[in-house]
C-alpha positions, 0 to 999 in steps of 0.5 A: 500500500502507499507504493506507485505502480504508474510507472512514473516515480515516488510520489512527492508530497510536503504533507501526509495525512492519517487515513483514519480521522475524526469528522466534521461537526455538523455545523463544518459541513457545508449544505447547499441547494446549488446544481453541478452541472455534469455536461451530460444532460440526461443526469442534469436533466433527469437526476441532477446532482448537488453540490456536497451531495452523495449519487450511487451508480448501480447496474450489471456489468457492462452497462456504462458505469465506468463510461459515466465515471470517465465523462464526469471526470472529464467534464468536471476537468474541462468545464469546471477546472474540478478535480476528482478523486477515484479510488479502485477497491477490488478492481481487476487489473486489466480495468485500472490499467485501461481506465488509467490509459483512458484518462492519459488520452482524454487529457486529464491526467498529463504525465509531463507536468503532475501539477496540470493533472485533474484526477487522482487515482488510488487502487487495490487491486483483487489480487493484493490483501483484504486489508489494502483493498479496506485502506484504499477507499479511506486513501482515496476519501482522505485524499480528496478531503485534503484537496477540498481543505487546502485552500488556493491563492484566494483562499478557498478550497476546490471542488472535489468529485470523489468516486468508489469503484466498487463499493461492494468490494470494500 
């Protein structure tokens, strides 16, 4: 667990955060009416999304949810300059590896310059322990909280889409 399998090098970070943290109060959590606006009209059409909110994507293999998941983050990437998280719990080698090259070509994640990159990704794979695959979604949640708290030049924090695939296996 913590080692890059991207072939790209260490990871260099100034910070490190412990997975297992306390919550925010109630009254830290920010509840807001506003929409996010997908890009893909039949989910902001028929189930729009709010922001700080939580949506399930449910359905039987092969029917478009690791499709969906690709098309959000590419279009939080592009139109919102978001950012998102994806945390892979159980997933077949062969799927992280495509979705990893899938996300090279749409842009979103630039190997030439780390910092331009849109989207963190974290797995365990089916292979390794039961308790990497347990750490994984906490990884992937802790670090999509620091991207939310640490704030930017003007002071804010940024936009985070965060993605579990699959939860069934955590």
């Amino acid at each position: 667990l913590g080692r890059p399998i991207d072939e790209v090098g260490p990871i260099e970070a100034k910070d490190g955060w412990e997975i297992h943290r306390p919550a925010p109060s109630y009254e830290e959590q920010a509840a807001t009416s506003e929409l996010l606006e997908t890009g893909i009209k039949v989910i902001d059409l028929m189930c729009p999304f709010a922001k700080g909110g939580k949506v399930g994507l449910f359905g039987g293999a092969g029917v478009g949810k690791t499709v969906n998941m690709l098309e959000l983050i590419n279009n939080i990437a592009t139109q919102h300059s978001g950012l998102s998280v994806f945390a892979g719990v159980g997933e077949r080698t062969r799927e992280g590896n495509d979705f990893y090259h899938e996300m090279i070509e749409a842009g979103v994640v630039n190997l030439d310059d780390k910092t331009q990159s849109k989207v963190a990704m974290v797995y365990g794979q089916m292979n390794e322990p039961p308790g990497n695959r347990l750490r994984v979604a906490l990884t992937g949640l802790t670090m999509a909280e620091y991207f939310r708290d640490e704030k930017d030049e003007s002071g804010k924090g940024r936009d985070v889409l965060f993605f579990v695939d699959n939860i069934y296996r955590y």
